[in-house]
N, C-alpha and C positions, 0 to 999 in steps of 0.2 A: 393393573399392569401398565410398565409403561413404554415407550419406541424404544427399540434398539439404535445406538448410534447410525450403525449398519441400514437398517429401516426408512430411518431419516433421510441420508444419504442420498438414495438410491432414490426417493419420493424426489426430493429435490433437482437432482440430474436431470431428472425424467421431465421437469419443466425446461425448455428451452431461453432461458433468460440471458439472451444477450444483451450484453447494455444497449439502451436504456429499458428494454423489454421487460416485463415482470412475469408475465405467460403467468400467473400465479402463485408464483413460488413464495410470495410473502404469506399471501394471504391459508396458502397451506400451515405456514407457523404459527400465524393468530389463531389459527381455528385448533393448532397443538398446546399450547400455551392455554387457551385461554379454557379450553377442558381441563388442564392443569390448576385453575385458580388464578392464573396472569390475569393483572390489567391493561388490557391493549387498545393501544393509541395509534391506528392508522394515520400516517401521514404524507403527502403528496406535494412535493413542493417542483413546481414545472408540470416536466413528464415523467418523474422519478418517484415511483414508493418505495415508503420509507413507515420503518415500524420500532415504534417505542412501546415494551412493554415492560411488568412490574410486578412482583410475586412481593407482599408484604409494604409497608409504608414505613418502618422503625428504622434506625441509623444503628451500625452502619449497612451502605447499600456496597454492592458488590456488583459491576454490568460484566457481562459479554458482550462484545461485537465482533460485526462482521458483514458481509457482503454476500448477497443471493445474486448476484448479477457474475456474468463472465463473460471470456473473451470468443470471440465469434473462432467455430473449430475448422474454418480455412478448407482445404480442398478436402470432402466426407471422405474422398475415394481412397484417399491416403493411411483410415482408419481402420483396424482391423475390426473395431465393432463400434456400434451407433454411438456417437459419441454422447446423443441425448437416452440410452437408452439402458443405462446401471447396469451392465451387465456385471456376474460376479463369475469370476474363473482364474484359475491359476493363484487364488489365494490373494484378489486383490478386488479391487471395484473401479472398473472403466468408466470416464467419463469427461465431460468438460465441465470443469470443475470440483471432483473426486480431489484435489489436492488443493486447490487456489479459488474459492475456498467453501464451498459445499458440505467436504468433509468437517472441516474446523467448526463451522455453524452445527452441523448435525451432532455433532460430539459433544459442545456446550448444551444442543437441547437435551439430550440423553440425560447426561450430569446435571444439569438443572431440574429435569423432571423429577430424577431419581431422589433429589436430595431435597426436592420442594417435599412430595410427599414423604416422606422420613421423617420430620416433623421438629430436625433440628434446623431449620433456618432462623438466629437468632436477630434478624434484622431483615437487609429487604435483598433480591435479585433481580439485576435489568438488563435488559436487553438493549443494545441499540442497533439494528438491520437496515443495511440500505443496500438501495437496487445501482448505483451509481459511484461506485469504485474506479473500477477498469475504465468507466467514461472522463469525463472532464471534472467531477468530483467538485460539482458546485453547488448541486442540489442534494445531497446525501448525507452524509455524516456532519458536515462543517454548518449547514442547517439546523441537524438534529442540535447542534452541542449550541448554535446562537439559541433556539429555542428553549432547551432544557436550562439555560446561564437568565435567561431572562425571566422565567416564571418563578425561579429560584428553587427547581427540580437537586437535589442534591445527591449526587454521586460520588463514594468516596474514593474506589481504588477500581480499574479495569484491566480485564485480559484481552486481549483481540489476537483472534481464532488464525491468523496469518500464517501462511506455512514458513517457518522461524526454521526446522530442524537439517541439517547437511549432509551427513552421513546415516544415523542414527537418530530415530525419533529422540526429543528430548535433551540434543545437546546442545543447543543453543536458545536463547531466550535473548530476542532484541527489547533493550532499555534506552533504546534512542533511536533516531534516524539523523543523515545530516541531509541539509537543504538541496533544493533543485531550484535553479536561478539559470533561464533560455534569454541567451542576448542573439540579437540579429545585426550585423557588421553590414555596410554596403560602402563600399570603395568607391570611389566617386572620379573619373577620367575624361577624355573627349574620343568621340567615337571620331573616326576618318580609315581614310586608305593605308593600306600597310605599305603601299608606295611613297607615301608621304607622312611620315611620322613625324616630322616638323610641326603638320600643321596638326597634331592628334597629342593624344595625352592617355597612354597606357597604362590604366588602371593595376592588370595584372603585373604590372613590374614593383607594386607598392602590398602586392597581397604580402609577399615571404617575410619584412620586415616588421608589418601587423603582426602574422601571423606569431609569428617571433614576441611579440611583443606580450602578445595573448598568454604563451604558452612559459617565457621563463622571464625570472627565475620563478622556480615555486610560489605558490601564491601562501603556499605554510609549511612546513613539517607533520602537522599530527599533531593532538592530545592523549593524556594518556587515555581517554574513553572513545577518541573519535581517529578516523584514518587521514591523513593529507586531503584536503581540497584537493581534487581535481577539473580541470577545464580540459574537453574534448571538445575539438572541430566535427561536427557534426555531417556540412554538404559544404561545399564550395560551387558556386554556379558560376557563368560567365551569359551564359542566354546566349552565346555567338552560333548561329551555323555557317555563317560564311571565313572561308582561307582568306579570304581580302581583306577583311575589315580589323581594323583596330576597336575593340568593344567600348563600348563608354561607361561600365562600371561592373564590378565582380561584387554577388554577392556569397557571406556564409555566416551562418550559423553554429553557436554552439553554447553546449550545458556544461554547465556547473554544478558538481555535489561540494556543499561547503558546508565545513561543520561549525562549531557554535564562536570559534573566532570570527567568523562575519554576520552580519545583517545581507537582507538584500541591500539595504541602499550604499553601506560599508561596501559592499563585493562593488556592486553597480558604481561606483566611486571611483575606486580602485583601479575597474578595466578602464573607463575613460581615459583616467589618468595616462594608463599606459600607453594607449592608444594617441592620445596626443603628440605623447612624447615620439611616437615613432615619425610621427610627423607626414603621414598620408592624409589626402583629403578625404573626409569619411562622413557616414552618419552611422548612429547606432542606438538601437531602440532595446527594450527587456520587455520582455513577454511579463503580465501578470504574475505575480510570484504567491502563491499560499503554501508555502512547502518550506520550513524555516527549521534549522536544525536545533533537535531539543534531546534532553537525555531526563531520564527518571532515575535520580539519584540511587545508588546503590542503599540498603539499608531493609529495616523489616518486611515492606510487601514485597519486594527482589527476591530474600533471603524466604518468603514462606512459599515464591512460587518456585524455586528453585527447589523447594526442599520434597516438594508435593512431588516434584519431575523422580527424586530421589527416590521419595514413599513406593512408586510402578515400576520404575525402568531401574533404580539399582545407580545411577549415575548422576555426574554433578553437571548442569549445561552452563556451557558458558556463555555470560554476559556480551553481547555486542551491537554498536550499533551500526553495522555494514549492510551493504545490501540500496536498496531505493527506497520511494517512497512509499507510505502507510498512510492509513483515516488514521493513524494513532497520533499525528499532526493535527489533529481539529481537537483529537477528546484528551492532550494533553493540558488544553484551557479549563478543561471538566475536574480533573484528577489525575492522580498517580499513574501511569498507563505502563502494562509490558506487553510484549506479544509474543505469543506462545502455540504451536502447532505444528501442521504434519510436514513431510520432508517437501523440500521446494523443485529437488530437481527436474520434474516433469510436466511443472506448472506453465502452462501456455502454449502446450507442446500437442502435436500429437500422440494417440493415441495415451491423455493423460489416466492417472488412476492412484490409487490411494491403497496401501495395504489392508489389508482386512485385521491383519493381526495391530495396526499401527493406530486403526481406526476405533479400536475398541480403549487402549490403551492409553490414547488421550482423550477418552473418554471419562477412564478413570484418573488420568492425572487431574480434571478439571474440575470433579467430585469429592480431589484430595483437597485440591484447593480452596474450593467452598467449604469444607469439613473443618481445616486450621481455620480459615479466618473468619469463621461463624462460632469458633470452640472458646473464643475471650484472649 
């Protein structure tokens, strides 16, 4: 016999893993897995574990992934039930992480057990798990894939367990993400008396035409697979508490999701440019960028996991790549990647939870999908 997706789940929750925490919730999967026949490969890179495992060695290979780690569930009192504690009621399962992404993991193990022992896996399945998602994402996934690209580990096509779905389990399947690029702007002035602005150099009279300069024209229109670049102002500070003083410089912040017309250093280029041209005195720096927009071509693994969505729910999900960022940005270096899973709306939320009937379902979607792409 083997876990109920539901089972899994509910095991899972019940560890309190908030990033970078692991409380055990990995080490719960190696010891499911590895009763199953997996080859598991504990890995720690920091303070983050991290689990590679491996049902067979033949090509081709098939991973899931995903993430046991979640977001801290903020004020308990706010919860109608433990948010560490899987409760099942109302036809659903409470928790943090129940949707974002507990459930996703638990469903792939189900349909992996299920189909390891059936005894048609005609090649291999793998896993890649990390505790370090929701965190700063520098120890986790983007690790797991430098490691797996350098021993020459080969993986040919992945799902990652992400909750993809909007209305309806099953109608969306992200084939891309676009990028995340943080510039930090600091306007540069002379601080003095607001009696005496001769002898002073007001910064904030120079934010509007920045600001301006930031935001148009459009930085794009759109491709047909991806939405407009956008740049949002994020904070604008001044650091002033005094009515008297003229400040001597503003700062602000902001992101950009950019799709696969830019680079960082094209984007990062780009704003200076404008910036110049507004002609404020300034500096401005970009945050670290590992979040670069990529799309998995439309074609046969698109087309078998859509179809698999088909074989359960009766319906065709649409292609997209909207939304933020994913680990599907590290293990697009790996292979083919799409991401596929339960509805997103309550993810990071109170009182989050996952349907029971939703949980089983893509349970079987993901048992469909090992089924065609193991069937030749």
């Amino acid at each position: 016999m083997t876990a109920s997706a539901l089972e899994i789940a509910r095991a899972l929750i019940r560890y309190p893993s908030v990033t970078p925490a692991d409380e055990g919730a990995l080490g719960y999967v190696r010891a499911l897995l590895e009763a199953a026949g997996f080859v598991c490969e504990p890995l720690r890179f920091g303070a983050i574990e991290n689990l590679y495992a491996r049902f067979g060695t033949a090509a081709p290979c098939l991973a899931f992934a995903g993430h046991t780690d979640v977001v801290p569930p903020g004020d308990v009192s706010r919860w109608r039930r433990d948010p560490f504690g899987a409760e099942v009621a109302e036809g659903k399962l409470w928790g943090r992480g129940a949707a974002d992404m507990k459930g996703g993991v638990a469903a792939a193990l189900a349909a992996s057990l299920r189909f390891a022992a059936s005894g048609a896996c005609k090649g291999s399945i793998a896993f890649l798990l990390t505790g370090d998602e929701e965190g700063p994402a520098v120890d986790g996934t983007i690790r797991l894939a430098e490691l797996l690209r350098a021993r020459g580990d080969v993986i040919n096509h992945c799902v990652l367990g992400e909750p993809t779905s909007v209305a309806v389990l099953g109608d969306t399947i992200k084939n891309g993400r676009r990028g995340s690029l943080t510039g930090r702007l600091r306007l540069i002035g002379k601080q003095g008396h607001v009696a005496y602005p001769h002898l002073a150099d007001n910064p904030v009279r120079a934010l509007p035409r920045a600001l301006d300069a930031l935001l148009a024209p459009a930085l794009d229109a759109g491709t047909p697979d991806f939405q407009p670049t956008n740049l949002e102002i994020v904070t604008v500070d001044v650091g002033n508490p005094a009515s008297n003083v003229i400040p001597g410089e503003v700062r602000a912040v902001f992101n950009i999701r950019f799709n696969d017309l830019w680079t960082p250093d094209t984007l990062s280029a780009e704003i200076r440019r404008r910036l110049e041209a507004a002609g404020a005195a300034h500096e401005l720096a970009f945050d670290p960028c590992n979040a670069v927009a990529f799309l998995t071509q439309r074609g046969p693994f698109t087309d078998l996991v859509s179809q698999a969505v088909a074989d359960v729910t009766g319906r065709s999900p649409e292609l997209s790549t909207g939304g933020g960022t994913s680990d599907a940005r590290f293990i697009k270096d790996l292979c083919p990647v799409v991401e596929l899973g339960l509805l997103s709306g309550n993810m990071h939320g109170v009182d989050e939870y996952a349907d029971l009937a939703d949980l089983d379902a893509l349970s079987r979607i993901y048992e469909a999908i090992l089924a065609r792409y193991f069937s030749g």
